[in-house]
C-alpha positions in Angstrom: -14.0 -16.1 -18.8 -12.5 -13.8 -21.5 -9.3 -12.1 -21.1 -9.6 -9.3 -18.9 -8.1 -5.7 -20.7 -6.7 -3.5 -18.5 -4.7 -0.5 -18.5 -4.1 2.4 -16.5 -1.8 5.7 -16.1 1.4 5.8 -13.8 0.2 9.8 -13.0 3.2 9.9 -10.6 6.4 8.4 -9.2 7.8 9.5 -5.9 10.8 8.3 -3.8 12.1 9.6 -0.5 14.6 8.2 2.3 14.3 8.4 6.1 14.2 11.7 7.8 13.7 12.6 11.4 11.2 15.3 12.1 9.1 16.8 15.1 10.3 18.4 18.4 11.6 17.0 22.2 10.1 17.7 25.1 7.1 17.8 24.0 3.4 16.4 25.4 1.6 16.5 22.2 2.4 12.9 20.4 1.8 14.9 16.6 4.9 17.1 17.6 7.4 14.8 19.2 10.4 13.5 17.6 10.0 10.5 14.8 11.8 9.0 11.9 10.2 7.9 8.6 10.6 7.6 5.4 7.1 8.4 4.4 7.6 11.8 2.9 8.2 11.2 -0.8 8.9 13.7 -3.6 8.1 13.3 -7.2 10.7 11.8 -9.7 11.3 13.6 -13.3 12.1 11.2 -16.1 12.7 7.6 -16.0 14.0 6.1 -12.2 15.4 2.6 -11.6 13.0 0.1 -9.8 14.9 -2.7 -8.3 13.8 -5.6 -6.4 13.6 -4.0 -3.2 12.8 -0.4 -3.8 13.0 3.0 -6.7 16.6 4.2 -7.2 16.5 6.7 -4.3 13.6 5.0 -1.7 14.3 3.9 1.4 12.2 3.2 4.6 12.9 3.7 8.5 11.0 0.4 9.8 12.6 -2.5 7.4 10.7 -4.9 9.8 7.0 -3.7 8.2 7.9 -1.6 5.3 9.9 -2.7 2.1 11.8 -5.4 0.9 11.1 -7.8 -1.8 7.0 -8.2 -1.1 6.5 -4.2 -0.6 9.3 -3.2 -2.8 6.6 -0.5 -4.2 3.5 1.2 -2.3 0.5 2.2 -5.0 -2.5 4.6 -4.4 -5.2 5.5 -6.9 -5.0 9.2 -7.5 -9.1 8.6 -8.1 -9.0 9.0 -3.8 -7.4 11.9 -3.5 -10.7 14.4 -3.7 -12.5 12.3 -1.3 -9.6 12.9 1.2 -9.7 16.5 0.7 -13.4 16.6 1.2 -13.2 14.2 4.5 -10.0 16.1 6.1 -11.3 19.5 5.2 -7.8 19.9 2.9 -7.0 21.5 -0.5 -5.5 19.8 -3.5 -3.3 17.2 -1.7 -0.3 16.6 -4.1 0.7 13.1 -5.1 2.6 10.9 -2.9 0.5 12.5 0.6 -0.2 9.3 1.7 3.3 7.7 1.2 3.2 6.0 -1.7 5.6 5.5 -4.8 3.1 5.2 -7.6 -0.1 7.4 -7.4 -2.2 5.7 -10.4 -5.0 6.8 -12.2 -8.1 3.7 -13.4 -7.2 1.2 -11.2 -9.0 1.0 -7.7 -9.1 -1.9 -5.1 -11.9 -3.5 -6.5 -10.4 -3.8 -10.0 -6.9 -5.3 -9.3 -6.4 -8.8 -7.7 -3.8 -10.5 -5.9 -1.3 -12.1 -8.3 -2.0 -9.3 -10.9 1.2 -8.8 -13.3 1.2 -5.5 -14.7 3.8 -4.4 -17.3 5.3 -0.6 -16.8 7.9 0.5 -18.8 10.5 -2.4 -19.5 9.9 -3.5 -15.7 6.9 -6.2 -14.4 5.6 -6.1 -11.0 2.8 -8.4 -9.5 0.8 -7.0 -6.5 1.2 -8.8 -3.7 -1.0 -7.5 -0.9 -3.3 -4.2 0.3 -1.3 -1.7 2.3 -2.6 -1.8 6.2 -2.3 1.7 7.1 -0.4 2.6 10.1 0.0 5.7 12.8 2.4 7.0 10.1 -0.9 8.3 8.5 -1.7 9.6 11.9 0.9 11.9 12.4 1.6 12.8 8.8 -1.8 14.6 8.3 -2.4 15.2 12.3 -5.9 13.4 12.6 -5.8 10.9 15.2 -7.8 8.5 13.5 -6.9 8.2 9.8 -5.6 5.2 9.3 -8.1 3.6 11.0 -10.8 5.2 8.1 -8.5 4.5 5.3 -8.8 1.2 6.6 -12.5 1.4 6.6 -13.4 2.6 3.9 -11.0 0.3 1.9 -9.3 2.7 0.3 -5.8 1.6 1.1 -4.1 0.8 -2.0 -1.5 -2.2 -2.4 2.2 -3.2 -2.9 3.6 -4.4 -5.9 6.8 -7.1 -5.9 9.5 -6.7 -8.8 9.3 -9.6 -11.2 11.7 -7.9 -13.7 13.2 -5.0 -13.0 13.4 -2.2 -15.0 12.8 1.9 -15.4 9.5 3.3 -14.9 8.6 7.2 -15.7 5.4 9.4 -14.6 2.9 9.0 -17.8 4.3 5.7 -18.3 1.4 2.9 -19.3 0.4 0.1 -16.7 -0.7 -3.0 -18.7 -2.6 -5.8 -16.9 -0.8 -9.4 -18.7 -2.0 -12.0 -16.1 -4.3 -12.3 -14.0 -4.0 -15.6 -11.8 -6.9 -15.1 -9.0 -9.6 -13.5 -10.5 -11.6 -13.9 -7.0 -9.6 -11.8 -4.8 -9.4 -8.5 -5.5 -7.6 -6.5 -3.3 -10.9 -4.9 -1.8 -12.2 -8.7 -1.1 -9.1 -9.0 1.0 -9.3 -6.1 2.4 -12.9 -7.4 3.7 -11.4 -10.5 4.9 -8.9 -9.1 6.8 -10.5 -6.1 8.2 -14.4 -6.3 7.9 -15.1 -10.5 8.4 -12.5 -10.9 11.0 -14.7 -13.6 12.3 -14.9 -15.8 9.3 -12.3 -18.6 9.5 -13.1 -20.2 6.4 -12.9 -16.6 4.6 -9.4 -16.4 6.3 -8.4 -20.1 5.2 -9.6 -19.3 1.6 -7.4 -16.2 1.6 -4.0 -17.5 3.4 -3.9 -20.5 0.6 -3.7 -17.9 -2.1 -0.4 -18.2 -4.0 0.7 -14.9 -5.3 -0.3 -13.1 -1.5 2.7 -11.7 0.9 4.0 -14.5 3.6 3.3 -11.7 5.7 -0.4 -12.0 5.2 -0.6 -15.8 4.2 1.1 -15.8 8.3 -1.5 -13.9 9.9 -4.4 -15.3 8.7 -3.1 -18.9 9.1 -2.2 -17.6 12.6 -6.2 -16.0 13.1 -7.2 -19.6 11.6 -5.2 -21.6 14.1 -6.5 -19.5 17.0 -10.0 -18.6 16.3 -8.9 -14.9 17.2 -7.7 -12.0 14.7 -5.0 -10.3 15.9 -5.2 -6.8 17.5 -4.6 -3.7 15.4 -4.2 -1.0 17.7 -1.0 -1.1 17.7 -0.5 -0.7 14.4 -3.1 2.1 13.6 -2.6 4.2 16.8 1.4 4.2 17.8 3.3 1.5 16.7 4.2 -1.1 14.1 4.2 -4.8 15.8 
């Protein structure tokens, strides 16, 4: 196989920290009181990205958002008219479904697991496809979002910091490795979420190198037990 040339358009950068927002005493679960850092606001000119986060990010649940394997959240900008179309919404501005870079000619089933991509003077590898949680949920106040992000695959991914760096909106995204070819982030995407049932699928995935521990766990886990774990948790109140 030839060298694979790709390159794509950082359209955006946003960063944002925990807030707490909604109402008490109230019935309605969209109105009552939450914190989250999913609300992100676009950056102007160049931003620190560390191992962890941007220069200015932060998250509410550390136990399944950030750190070093989710230290940036990505989402192809190519999504955003669908959304609007599905939800019924006009011109949803970058960063409306939480994410840190919203990209433009990259989508799931072009990038792989282990992909390093050069952005400014930083290098980031991806590391996994975002699982969409309730955040979605309450963010855009449709009950079942993140269960049709999840569905249709378009999720995005995270990146992990190899070197960090600055990064700007406009900046160039530059594919210079690419170390597993066969999994694209929509392939594991299908493995985790559409084949739940095949164990050797879920075998073949977990043994991947460059993927998060956190997924390389639960699939070893849905191996060991014959049983994927439940999601409902996840997609319809809380994180596990």
């Amino acid at each position: 196989m030839g060298e694979v040339v790709l390159e794509a358009e950082l359209v955006s950068v946003q960063v944002g920290v925990p807030r707490t927002v909604g109402l008490v005493d109230v019935t309605d679960p969209m109105d009552q009181v939450w914190t989250t850092g999913f609300f992100k606001e676009p950056v102007a000119g160049s931003v620190r990205l560390g191992r962890v986060n941007l220069a200015g990010d932060g998250q509410a649940d550390l136990q399944n958002h950030g750190g070093p394997e989710k230290a940036v959240n990505v989402y192809p900008g190519e999504h955003y008219p669908y959304w609007e179309r599905d939800l019924g919404l006009q011109a949803l501005p970058c960063g409306s479904f939480g994410e840190n870079f919203t990209t433009e000619g990259l989508l799931e089933a072009d990038v792989c697991i282990g992909d390093v991509f050069k952005i400014g003077d930083a290098l980031v590898q991806l590391s996994q496809p975002r699982q969409p949680c309730w955040k979605l949920v309450r963010r855009w106040r449709v009950k079942d979002l993140a269960l049709r992000v999840q569905q249709t695959g378009r999720t995005g991914w995270y990146f992990r910091v190899l070197r960090e760096g600055h990064v700007q909106a406009g900046a160039k995204l530059r594919l210079i490795e690419r170390l597993h070819p066969e999994w694209t982030v929509a392939a594991a995407n299908d493995v985790m979420h559409q084949c739940s049932h095949d164990l050797e699928a879920a075998r073949a995935l977990a043994t991947c190198p460059a993927l998060s521990v956190r997924w390389k766990e639960s699939l070893a886990k849905r191996v060991a037990t014959g049983t994927a774990a439940s999601t409902s948790a996840r997609l319809e109140g809380t994180d596990e």
